[in-house]
C-alpha angles and dihedrals in degrees: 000000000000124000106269103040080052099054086044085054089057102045093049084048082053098045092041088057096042091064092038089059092044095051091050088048088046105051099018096051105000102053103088092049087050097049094048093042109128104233085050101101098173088075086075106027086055100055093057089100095056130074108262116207122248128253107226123205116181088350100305133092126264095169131040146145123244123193114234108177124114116270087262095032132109107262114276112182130203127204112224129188130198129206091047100229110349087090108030101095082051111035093031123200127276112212133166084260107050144318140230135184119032094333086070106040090054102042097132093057096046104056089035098249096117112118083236086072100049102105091044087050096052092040092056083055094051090045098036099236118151101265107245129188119246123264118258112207116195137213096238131128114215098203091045078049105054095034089060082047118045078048090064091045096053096044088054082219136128126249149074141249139201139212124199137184094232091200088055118014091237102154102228090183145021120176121176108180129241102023136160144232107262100212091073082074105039113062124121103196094060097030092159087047088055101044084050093051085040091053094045086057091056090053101049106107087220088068099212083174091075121093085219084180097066104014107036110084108198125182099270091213122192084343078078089056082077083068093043090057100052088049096054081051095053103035108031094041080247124163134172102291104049120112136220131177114284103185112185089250123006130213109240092149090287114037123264126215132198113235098208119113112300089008085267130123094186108349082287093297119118107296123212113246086238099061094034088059084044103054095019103244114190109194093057103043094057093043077061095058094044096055089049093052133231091279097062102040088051085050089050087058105041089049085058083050111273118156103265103224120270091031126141091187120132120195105219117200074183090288117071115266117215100238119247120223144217110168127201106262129194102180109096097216088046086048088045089064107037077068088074101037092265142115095033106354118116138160147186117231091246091066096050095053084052087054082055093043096053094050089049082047102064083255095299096123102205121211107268112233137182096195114075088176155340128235131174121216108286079051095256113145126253110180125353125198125246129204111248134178118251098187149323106255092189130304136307101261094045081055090041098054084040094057091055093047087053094050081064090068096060095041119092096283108043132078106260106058094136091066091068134121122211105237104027146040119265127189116217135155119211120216140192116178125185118237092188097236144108088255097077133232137325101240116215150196128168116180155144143230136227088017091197091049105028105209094147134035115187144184132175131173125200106213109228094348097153099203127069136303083237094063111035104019103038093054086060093041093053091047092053092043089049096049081066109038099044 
């Protein structure tokens, strides 16, 4: 063989084992994240012909496969939702040409893919039975659900709430306002009908496609004092009773004024923590941050579960959550006013409901989670969650003296009456941040009830409200509070 057919011998052998070698990677290692990936479609057009578990809520079904062929006909299976909207943001939708929430998220259970399966599976092709997905059964609390609804509806307002369990982290609610009913975006029998309705959605300036809920971060406003408290209790050695200076405006490069009646915390003289937590005094509260320093009060936060700086880490419930920040901050006007969940704080609702939900805990903040269990389809469990902790916000006693500074807020002279319930205490923190725009503040409330007994932690965020926490939010948040503890 002369020299070049043999050099041309050896690259084709080279070429011929490089692709050898790609298509082994590809489809030995690489295939599940191929197939999961989330511009491959054909993940979810292909499963219409299989029977696609259900997604339980409260023991019936919201989601479910029916199956529309004809009676000789190949399976064709349609996705239906129930509840029209009040789920959506939570449950998804599952269509020929993509899926979200958890849908989405459990994907692998739901169509029947997932390696847990894998023996029931088996066993359905020995014995001949129809393969079906697992059922996913969720966390969720109708009656928490539709209260945190229908107060949006009624408000005609934008935003979301949450409700959590504080001793587990089971999410009870989850409202994103406004939403949608899934099944306009899922039929295949008028596919072009449902990516038109689908588009339209994503061009609706309202956004009902956002999980507001989970993916939206807002300014938290004076519901974050709740975090600069416990840090000036952590970390200054601070308790209720502690006072720092309340001028009636403080420099912080513009002037800052308190909005509390009169514009006063204590006639301008040092205010208590306790009663500027009770009647949400500005100036002192970020005097309070700025006498801690932009390192603890990022700590505070991040103990409660903001994002540290320089992180990559996503908190999954399973969904993805977009993650909140509270950045370390040295100058001392930009400080000033992270105290009060302003400059570069922002938040999802989720975590504040997980700032409520460490205080109700005894300041154990437990991982937040959507689905309660897994069955396959003889009912038989596959995974069951189980509470974890998430982190350790600050000690019992710091929690215990903040609880009673948060009843206060709730009582006749603070700012949250209206997130009250007749017969027992509740703890709750108003908030209204500025958006610095013409549309006007988020308006806030974060809370627990009992306070003496925590089985609910809530909170709930009105988008461009323009009026208090007190008076939009806290209505919502009582209602969803209430849906538990009556």
């Amino acid at each position: 063989m002369n020299t070049p057919i043999r050099r041309l011998s050896v690259f084709s052998m080279i070429l011929f084992g490089a692709l050898m070698a790609q298509l082994t990677w590809i489809q030995g290692f690489q295939a599940e994240a191929i197939r999961d990936h989330h511009l491959n479609t054909r993940q979810y057009s292909e499963r219409l012909t299989e029977m696609r578990g259900p997604i339980v809520v409260g023991g019936e079904n919201v989601a479910y496969s029916e199956n529309i062929a004809a009676e000789d006909d190949p399976a064709r299976y349609q996705r239906v939702y129930e509840g029209g909207p009040l789920y959506t943001p939570v449950v998804g939708s599952f269509r020929s040409y993509g899926a979200d929430g958890i849908e989405k998220a459990e994907n692998a259970l739901l169509d029947g893919t997932d390696d847990r399966l894998a023996v029931r599976n088996f066993r359905d092709v020995i014995t001949g039975r129809e393969p079906e997905g697992a059922r996913v059964e969720l966390t969720i609390d109708p009656a928490v659900q539709q209260a945190g609804y229908e107060g949006f509806e009624q408000l005609g307002m934008n935003g979301a709430a949450v409700a959590i369990d504080p001793n587990t982290g089971a999410i009870l609610g989850s409202v994103s306002y406004p939403s949608f009913d899934a099944n306009e975006v899922v039929s295949i029998e008028e596919l072009t009908e449902a990516v038109e309705n689908f588009d339209a959605l994503a061009a609706d300036e309202n956004q009902p496609l956002l999980n507001r809920a989970l993916n939206e971060r807002y300014p938290p406003g004076s519901t974050f004092k709740v975090v600069t408290a416990a840090a000036a209790m952590e970390h200054l050695d601070a308790g209720p009773d502690s006072t720092m200076d309340a001028p009636d405006t403080l420099e912080l490069g513009h002037p800052l004024p308190n909005a509390t009646p009169g514009g006063t915390c204590n006639d301008g003289d040092p205010d208590t923590l306790a009663h500027s937590i009770q009647i949400s005094c500005n100036t002192s509260m970020a005097n309070w941050a700025i006498e801690m320093g932009g390192q603890a009060l990022a700590d505070q936060a991040e103990a409660f579960g903001f994002q540290p700086e320089g992180s990559d880490e996503v908190l999954n419930v399973p969904m993805s959550v977009t993650p909140s920040l509270a950045p370390v901050e040295d100058d001392r006007n930009i400080l000033g006013r992270a105290g009060i969940g302003q400059s570069n704080v922002e938040a999802t609702p989720l975590q504040m409901a997980m700032v409520a939900a460490g205080v109700a805990n005894s300041g154990e903040v437990m991982h937040p989670y959507l689905v309660d269990s897994v069955r396959d389809s003889d009912r038989t469990v596959v995974t069951q969650t189980t509470p974890e902790v998430y982190s350790q916000a600050m000690s019992a006693s710091t929690a215990s003296d903040l609880t009673d500074m948060m009843v206060l807020v709730t009582g006749p002279d603070g700012s949250g009456t209206n997130g009250a319930i007749q017969g027992m205490d509740v703890a709750g923190k108003t908030g209204t941040a500025e958006t610095g725009g013409e549309k006007g503040t988020h308006n806030w409330f974060i809370g627990f009830a009992p306070a003496d007994d925590p089985q609910v932690a809530v909170a709930v965020v009105i988008e461009h409200g323009g009026g208090s926490g007190g008076e939009l939010a806290a209505p919502i948040a009582r209602n969803m509070m209430e849906a538990v503890v009556l």
